[in-house]
Every structure is written in structure tokens, then in C-alpha cells.
C-alpha positions as CSV (number, residue, x, y, z in Angstrom):
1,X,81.5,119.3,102.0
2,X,80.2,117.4,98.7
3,X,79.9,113.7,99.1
4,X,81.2,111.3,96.3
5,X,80.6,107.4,95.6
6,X,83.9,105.4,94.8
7,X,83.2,103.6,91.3
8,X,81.9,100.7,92.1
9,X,83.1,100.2,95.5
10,X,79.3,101.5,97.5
11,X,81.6,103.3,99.8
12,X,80.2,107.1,100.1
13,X,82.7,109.8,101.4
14,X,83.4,113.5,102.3
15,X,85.2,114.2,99.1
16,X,88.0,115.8,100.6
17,X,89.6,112.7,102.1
18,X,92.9,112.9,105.2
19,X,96.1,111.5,103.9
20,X,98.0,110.0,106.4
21,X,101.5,111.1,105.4
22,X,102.0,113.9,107.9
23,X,100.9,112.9,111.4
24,X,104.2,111.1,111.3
25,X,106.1,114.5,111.8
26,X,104.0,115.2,114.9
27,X,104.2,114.4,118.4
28,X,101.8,111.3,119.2
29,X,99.4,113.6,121.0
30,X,99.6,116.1,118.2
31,X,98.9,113.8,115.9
32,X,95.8,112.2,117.3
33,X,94.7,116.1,118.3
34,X,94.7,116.6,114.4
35,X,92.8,112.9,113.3
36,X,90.2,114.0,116.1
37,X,89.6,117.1,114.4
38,X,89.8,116.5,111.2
39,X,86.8,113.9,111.6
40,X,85.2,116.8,114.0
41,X,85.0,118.7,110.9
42,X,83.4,116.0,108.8
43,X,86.5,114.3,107.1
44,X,85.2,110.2,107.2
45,X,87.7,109.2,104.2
46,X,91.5,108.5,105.7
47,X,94.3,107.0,104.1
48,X,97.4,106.1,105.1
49,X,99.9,102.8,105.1
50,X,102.1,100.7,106.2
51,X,105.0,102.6,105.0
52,X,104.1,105.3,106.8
53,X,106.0,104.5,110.1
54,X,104.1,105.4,112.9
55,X,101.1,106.4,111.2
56,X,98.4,103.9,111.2
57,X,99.2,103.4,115.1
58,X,98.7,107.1,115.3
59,X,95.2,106.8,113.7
60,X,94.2,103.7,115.6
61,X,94.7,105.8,118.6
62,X,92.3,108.6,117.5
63,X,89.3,106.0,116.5
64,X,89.8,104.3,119.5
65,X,88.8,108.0,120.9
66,X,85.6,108.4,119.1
67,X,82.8,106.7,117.8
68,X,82.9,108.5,114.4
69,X,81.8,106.8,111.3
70,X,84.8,106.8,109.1
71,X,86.3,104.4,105.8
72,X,90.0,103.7,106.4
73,X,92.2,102.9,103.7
74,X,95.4,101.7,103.9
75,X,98.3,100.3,101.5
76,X,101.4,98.5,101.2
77,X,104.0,97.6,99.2
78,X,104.8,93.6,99.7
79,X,104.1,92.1,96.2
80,X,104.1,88.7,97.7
81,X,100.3,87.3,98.9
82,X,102.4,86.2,102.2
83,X,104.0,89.4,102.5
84,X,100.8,91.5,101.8
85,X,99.0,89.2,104.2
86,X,101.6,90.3,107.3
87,X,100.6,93.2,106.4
88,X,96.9,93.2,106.3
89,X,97.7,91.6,109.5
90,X,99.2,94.2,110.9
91,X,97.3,97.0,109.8
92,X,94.7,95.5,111.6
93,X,96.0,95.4,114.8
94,X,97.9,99.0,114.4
95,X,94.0,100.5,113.3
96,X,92.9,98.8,116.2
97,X,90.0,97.4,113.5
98,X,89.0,93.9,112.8
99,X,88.1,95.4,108.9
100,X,89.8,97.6,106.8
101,X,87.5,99.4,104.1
102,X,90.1,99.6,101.3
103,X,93.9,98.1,100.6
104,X,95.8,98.6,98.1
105,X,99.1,97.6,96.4
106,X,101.5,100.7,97.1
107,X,103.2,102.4,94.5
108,X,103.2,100.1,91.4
109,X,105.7,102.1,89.4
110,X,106.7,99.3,86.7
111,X,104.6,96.4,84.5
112,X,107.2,94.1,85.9
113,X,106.1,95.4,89.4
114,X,102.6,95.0,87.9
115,X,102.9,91.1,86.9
116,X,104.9,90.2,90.2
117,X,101.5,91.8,92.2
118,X,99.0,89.8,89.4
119,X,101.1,86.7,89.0
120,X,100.2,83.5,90.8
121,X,100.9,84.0,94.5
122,X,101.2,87.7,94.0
123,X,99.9,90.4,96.0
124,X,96.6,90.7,94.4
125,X,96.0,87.0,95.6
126,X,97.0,87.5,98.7
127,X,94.1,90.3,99.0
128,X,91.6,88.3,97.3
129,X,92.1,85.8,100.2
130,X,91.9,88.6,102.8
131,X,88.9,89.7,101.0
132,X,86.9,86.7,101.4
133,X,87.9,85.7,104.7
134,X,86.1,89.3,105.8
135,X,89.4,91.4,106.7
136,X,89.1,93.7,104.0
137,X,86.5,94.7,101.9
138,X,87.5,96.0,98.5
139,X,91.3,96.2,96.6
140,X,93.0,99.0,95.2
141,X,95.9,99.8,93.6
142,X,98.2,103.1,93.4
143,X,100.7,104.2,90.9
144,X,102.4,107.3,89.4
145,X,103.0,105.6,86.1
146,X,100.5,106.5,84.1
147,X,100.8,104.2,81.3
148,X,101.3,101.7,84.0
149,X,97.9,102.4,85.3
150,X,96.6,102.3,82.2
151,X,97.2,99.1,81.5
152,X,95.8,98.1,85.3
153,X,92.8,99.8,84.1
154,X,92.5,98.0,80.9
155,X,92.5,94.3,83.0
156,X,90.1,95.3,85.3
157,X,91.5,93.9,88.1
158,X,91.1,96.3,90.6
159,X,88.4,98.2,92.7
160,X,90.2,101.6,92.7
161,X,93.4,103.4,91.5
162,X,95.1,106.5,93.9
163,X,96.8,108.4,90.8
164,X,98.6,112.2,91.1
165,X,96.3,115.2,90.6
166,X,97.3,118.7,91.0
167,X,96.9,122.0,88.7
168,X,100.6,121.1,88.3
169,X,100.4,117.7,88.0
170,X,97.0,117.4,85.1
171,X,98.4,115.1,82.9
172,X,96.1,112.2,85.0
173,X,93.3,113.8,83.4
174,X,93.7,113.3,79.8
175,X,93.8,109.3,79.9
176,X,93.5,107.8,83.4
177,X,91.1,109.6,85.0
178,X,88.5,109.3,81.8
179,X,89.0,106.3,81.7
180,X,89.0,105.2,85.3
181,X,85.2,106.9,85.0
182,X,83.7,104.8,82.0
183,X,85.3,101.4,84.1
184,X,83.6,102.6,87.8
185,X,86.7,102.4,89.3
186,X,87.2,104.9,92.3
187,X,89.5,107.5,91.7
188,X,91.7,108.9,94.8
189,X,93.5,112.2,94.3
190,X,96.8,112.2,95.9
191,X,99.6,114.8,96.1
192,X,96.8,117.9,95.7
193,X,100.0,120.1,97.0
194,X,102.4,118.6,94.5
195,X,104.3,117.5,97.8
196,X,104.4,121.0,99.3
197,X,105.5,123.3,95.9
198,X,101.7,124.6,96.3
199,X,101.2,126.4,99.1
200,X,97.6,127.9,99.0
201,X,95.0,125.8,100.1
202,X,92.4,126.9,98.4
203,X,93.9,127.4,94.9
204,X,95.0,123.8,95.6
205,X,92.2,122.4,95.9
């Protein structure tokens, strides 16, 4: 598998990264049985979140099985620097890591949603602290507004934007992703399936 640099970020990956959405459907076992293999066959990107009930603890159970190499990325969707910093906390100890690679704000949908995160005691500064203090080491944002990301792009606040990217879902390519390139921010492709309506693999990706 091809490797890829995120932007700016110095964090090299398997370009095919494992979201963390559908362990949750899975038995425990199951899904630790499917994290373990997936970073068998040379997978070393995951993402997941806090929003994704039992998922983190799910993967924190799987590196706590190997010593594989692997950048974990995680997200939430607290606006608040106290609230994100719960958070951070307890991503940490559901990982079963003292550092998380990436975090991101989750799902910033709206520009008020985008000044609440950016405004004085606002997400962002919550992660900034985090940041420094050694928990995490770079801060990303995700979004399926696209003029909303846009405009996150233009301030240049953020290490790396997760956007929607599917062969029925290009439209992130016109703007976004273009410009997302010429700024070195990391791009993350989520929702490659378009949420299950694509069915073939392979075409998918």
C-alpha cells in the first residue's frame, strides 16, 4: 500500500487509513479480532472518537495486544476547552495511550459552531493546551460543510481537515481539497462508501 505525508503534520501513513465507526456493531472480541488484522495487513492510520460509543475502548484493547507502530486519531464534539479537555482525558485512558497523534473538533457543520470552537475558551484552546502539555500532538478539525471548511481553511488554524470524498460525493474536490493542498493541511477522506450506498470495494476506492 502507498504511503502519504499529512500536510504539514510529519506524520507518514498507509494511505488507506481504519475508521473506527463499525467495530461498535461487533462483539468485543470481534472487534479487536478485526483492529488486529487490519494492522496485520499493514493499516498504521486509525480513526475513531469519542462519539463512537464503545469504540476507542475497543481499539485500546487491540494495541494493548500488539506492539504495532500505529498513529491514532481521534475526535470529539465538546466546543468548550473544558469540555474537549474531559475528553482528551478520556480518550486517553480508553486508548490505553499517554499521547494521542491527532484530535480533532467533530463535525463543525455551522460558522457559529466554527466561532464557539475558535472563540476564547473554545475548543481549539482547549487543544492548544493539551498540545503543549504533551497529550496530543497536532489538531484537526472535521466538517461536511464545505463552505464552512473553507473558511477554516482560509484562517489557518488548523493542522488537518477530515472532509467527504466518494465518486458520489466529488464536490470536495473542486474547492476544499485544492486548496487544503496549496495550505499543507492533511486531508482525511471519510465516507469512501457514501455510508454504505457503494457497495464494491474496489470501485470505491
Amino acid at each position: 500500500m502507498r504511503r502519504t505525508t499529512l500536510g504539514d503534520t510529519g506524520i507518514e501513513a498507509v494511505q488507506l487509513g481504519f475508521g473506527g465507526i463499525p467495530i461498535q456493531r461487533l462483539r468485543e472480541t470481534e472487534a479487536v479480532e478485526v483492529v488486529l488484522y487490519a494492522l496485520e495487513k499493514g493499516m498504521d492510520f486509525i480513526d475513531t472518537s469519542r462519539m463512537y460509543t464503545t469504540s476507542e475502548s475497543r481499539i485500546g484493547l487491540a494495541l494493548r495486544e500488539t506492539g504495532a507502530k500505529v498513529t491514532l486519531a481521534t475526535k470529539s464534539y465538546s466546543r468548550s476547552a473544558d469540555g474537549i479537555r474531559r475528553d482528551v482525558e478520556t480518550s486517553l485512558r480508553e486508548l490505553q495511550r499517554d499521547y494521542i497523534d491527532l484530535y480533532q473538533c467533530h463535525g463543525i457543520s455551522s460558522r457559529e459552531e466554527y466561532r464557539m470552537i475558535t472563540a476564547p475558551g473554545g475548543a481549539l484552546s482547549g487543544l492548544c493546551k493539551a498540545k503543549q502539555e504533551g497529550l496530543i500532538g497536532h489538531i484537526g478539525v472535521t466538517g461536511h460543510n464545505l463552505d464552512v471548511l473553507e473558511t477554516i481553511l482560509d484562517d489557518g488554524l488548523f493542522e488537518t481537515i477530515m472532509v467527504c470524498l466518494s465518486f458520489l460525493e466529488p464536490a470536495a474536490t473542486e474547492l476544499v481539497i485544492p486548496k487544503a493542498r496549496d495550505r499543507h493541511v492533511g486531508i482525511i477522506a471519510m465516507k469512501p462508501f457514501s455510508g454504505g450506498v457503494i457497495e464494491a470495494a474496489e470501485t470505491a476506492l
